[in-house]
MOPAC internal coordinates of N, CA, C and O (Angstrom, degrees):
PM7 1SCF
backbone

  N    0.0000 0     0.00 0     0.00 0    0    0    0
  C    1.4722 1     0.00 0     0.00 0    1    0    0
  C    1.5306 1   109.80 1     0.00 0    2    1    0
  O    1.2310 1   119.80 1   142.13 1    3    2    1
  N    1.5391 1   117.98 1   -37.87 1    3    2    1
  C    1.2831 1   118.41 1   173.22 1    5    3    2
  C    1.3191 1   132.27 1   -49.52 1    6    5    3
  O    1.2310 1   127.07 1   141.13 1    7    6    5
  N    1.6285 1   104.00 1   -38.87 1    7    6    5
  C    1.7816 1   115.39 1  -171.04 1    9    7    6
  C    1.5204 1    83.71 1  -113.36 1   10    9    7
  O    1.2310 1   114.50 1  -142.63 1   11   10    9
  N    1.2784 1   128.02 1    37.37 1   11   10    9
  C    1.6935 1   112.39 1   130.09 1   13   11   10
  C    1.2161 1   127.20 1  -122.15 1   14   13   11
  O    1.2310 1   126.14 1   172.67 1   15   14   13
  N    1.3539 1   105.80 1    -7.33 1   15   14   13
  C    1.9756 1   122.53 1   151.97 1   17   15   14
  C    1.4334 1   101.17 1   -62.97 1   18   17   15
  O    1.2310 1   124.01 1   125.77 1   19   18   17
  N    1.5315 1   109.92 1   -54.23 1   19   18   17
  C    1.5989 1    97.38 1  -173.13 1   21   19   18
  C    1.5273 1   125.08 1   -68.10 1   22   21   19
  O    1.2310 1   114.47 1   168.76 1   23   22   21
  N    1.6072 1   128.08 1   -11.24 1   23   22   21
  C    1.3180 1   146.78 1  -160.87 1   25   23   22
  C    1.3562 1    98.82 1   -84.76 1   26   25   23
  O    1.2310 1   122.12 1   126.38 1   27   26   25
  N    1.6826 1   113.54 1   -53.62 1   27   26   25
  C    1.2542 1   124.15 1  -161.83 1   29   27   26
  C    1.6781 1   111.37 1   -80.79 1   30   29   27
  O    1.2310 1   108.22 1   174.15 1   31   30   29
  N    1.3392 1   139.62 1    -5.85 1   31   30   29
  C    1.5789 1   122.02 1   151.25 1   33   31   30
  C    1.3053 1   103.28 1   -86.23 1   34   33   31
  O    1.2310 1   105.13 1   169.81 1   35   34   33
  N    1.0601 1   145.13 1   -10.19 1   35   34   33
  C    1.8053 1   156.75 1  -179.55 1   37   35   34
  C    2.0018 1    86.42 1   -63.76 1   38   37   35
  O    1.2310 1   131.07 1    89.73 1   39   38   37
  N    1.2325 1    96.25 1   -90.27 1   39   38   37
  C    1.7610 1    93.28 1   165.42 1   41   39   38
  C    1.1683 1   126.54 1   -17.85 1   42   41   39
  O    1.2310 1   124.33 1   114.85 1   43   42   41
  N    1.6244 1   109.30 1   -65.15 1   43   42   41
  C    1.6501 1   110.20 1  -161.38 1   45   43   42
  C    1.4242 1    96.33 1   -69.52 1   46   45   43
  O    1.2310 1   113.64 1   157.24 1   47   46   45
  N    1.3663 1   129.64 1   -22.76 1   47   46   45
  C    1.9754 1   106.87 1   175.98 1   49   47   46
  C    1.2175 1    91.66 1  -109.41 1   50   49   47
  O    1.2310 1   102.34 1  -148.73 1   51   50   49
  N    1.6244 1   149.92 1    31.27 1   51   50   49
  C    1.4845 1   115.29 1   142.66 1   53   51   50
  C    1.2870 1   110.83 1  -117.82 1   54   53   51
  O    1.2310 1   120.10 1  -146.97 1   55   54   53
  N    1.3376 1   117.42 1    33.03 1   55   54   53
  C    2.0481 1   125.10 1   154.45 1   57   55   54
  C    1.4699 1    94.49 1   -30.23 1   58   57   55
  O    1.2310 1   124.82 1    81.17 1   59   58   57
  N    1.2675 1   108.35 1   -98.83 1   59   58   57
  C    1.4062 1   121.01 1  -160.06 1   61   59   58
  C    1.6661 1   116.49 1   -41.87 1   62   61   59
  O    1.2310 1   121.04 1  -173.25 1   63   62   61
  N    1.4960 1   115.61 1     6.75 1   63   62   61
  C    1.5174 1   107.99 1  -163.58 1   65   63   62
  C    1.9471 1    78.86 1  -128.23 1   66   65   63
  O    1.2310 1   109.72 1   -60.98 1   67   66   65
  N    1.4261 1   136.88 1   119.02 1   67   66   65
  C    1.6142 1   119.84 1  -155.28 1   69   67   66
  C    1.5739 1    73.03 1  -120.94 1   70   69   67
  O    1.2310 1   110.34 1  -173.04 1   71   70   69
  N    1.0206 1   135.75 1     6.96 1   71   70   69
  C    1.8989 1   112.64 1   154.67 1   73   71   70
  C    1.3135 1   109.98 1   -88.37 1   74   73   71
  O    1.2310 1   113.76 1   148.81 1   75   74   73
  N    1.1763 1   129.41 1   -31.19 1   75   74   73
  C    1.3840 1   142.48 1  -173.96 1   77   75   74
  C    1.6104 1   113.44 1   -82.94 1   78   77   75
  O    1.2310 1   117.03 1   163.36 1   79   78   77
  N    1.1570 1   123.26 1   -16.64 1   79   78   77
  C    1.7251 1   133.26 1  -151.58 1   81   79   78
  C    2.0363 1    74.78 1  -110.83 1   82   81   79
  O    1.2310 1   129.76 1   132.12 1   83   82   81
  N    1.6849 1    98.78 1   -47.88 1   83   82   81
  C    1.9931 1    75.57 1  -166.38 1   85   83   82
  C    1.3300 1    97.41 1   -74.18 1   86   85   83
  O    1.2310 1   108.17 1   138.81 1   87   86   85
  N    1.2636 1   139.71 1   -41.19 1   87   86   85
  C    1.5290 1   137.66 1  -174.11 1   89   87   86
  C    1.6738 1    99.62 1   -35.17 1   90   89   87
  O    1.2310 1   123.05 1   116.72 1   91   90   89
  N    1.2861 1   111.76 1   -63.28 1   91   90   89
  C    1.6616 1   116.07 1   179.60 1   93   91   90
  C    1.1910 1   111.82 1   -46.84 1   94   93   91
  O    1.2310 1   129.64 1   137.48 1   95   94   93
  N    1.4428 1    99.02 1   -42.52 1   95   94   93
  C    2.0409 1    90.28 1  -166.60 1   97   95   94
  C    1.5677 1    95.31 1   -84.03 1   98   97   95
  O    1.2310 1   105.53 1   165.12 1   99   98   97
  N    1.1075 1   144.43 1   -14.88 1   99   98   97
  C    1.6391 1   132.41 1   158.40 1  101   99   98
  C    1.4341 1   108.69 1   -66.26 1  102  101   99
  O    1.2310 1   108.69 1   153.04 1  103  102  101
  N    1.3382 1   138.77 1   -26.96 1  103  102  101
  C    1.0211 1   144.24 1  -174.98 1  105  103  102
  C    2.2613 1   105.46 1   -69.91 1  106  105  103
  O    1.2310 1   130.13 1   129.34 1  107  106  105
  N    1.2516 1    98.07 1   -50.66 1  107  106  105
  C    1.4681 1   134.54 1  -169.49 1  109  107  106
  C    1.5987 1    77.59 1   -53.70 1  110  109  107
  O    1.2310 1   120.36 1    91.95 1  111  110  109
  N    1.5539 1   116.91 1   -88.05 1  111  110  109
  C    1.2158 1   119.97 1  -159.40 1  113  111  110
  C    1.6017 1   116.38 1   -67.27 1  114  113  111
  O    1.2310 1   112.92 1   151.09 1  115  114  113
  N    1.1211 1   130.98 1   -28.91 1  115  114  113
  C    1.4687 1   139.41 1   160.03 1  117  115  114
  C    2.1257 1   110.90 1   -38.41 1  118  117  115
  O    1.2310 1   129.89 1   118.43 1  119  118  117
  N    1.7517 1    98.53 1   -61.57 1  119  118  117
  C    1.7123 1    93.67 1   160.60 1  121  119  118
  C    1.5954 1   116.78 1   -52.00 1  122  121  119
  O    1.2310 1   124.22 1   118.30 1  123  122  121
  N    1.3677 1   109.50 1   -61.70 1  123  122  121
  C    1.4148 1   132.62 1  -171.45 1  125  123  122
  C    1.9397 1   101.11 1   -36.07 1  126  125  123
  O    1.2310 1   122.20 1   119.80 1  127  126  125
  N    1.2137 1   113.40 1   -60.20 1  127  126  125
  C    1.3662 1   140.91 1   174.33 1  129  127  126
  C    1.9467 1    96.18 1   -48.78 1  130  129  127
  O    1.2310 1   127.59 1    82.72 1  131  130  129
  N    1.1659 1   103.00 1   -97.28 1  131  130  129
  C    1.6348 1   118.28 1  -178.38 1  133  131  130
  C    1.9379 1    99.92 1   -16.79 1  134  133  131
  O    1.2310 1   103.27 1   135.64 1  135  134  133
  N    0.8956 1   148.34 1   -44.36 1  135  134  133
  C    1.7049 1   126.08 1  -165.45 1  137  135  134
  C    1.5994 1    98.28 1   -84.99 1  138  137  135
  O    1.2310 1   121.75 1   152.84 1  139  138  137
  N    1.8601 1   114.26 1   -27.16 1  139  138  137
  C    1.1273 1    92.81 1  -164.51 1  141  139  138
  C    1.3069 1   111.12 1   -78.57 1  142  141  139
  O    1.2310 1   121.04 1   151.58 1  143  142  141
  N    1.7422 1   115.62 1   -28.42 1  143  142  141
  C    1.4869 1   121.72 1   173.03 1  145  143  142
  C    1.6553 1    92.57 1   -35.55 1  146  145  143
  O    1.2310 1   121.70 1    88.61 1  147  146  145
  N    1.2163 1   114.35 1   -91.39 1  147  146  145
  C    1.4216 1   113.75 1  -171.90 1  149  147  146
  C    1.2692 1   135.25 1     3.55 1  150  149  147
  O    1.2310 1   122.24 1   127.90 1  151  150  149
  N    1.2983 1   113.32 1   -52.10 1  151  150  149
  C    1.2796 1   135.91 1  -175.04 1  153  151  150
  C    1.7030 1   114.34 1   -67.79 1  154  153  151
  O    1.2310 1   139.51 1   129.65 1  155  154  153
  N    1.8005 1    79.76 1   -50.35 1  155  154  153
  C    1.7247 1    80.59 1  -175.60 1  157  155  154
  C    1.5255 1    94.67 1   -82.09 1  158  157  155
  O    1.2310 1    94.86 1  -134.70 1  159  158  157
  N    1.4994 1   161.42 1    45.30 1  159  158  157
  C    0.9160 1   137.69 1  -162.93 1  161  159  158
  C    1.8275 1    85.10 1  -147.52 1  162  161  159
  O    1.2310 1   125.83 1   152.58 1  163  162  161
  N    1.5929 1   106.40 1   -27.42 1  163  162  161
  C    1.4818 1   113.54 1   166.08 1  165  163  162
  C    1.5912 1   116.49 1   -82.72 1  166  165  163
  O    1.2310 1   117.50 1   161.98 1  167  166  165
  N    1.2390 1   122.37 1   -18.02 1  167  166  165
  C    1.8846 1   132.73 1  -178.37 1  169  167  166
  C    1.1908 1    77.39 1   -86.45 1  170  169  167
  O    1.2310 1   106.83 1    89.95 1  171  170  169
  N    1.8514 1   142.11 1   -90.05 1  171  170  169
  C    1.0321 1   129.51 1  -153.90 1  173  171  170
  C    1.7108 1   120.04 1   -51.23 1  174  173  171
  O    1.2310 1   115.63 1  -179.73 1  175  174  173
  N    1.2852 1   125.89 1     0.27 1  175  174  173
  C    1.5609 1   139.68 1  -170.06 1  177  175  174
  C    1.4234 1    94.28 1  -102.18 1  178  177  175
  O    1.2310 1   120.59 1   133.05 1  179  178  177
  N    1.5605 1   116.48 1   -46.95 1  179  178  177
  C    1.4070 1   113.66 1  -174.35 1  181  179  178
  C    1.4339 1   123.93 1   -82.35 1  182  181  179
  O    1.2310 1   115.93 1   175.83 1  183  182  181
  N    1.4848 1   125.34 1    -4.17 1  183  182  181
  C    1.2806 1   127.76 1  -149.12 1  185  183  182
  C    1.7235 1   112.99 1   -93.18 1  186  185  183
  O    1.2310 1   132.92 1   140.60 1  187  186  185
  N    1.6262 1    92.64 1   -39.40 1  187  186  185
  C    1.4384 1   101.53 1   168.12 1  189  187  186
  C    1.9399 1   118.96 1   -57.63 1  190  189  187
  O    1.2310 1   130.80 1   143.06 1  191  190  189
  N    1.2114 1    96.77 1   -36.94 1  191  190  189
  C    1.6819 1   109.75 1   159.75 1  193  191  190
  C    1.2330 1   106.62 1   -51.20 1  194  193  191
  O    1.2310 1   120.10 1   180.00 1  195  194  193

């Protein structure tokens, strides 16, 4: 939750720069992405159980 508070003013001043604004938003969804891996990486750990 921390480094997507911190991601999102990173964004709001590189609008105007659109190589830099998608770099962020790959950045955005890469965190965004990473907990859910997790999850499925703990269901797929638990399933054979």
């Amino acid at each position: 939750m921390v480094m997507a508070q911190q991601m999102r003013p990173g964004q709001l001043t590189a609008f105007p720069a659109t190589p830099v604004a998608a770099q962020n938003d790959i950045g955005t969804l890469l965190t965004d992405i990473m907990p859910l891996i997790m999850i499925m990486m703990v269901f797929m750990m638990l399933t054979p159980l």
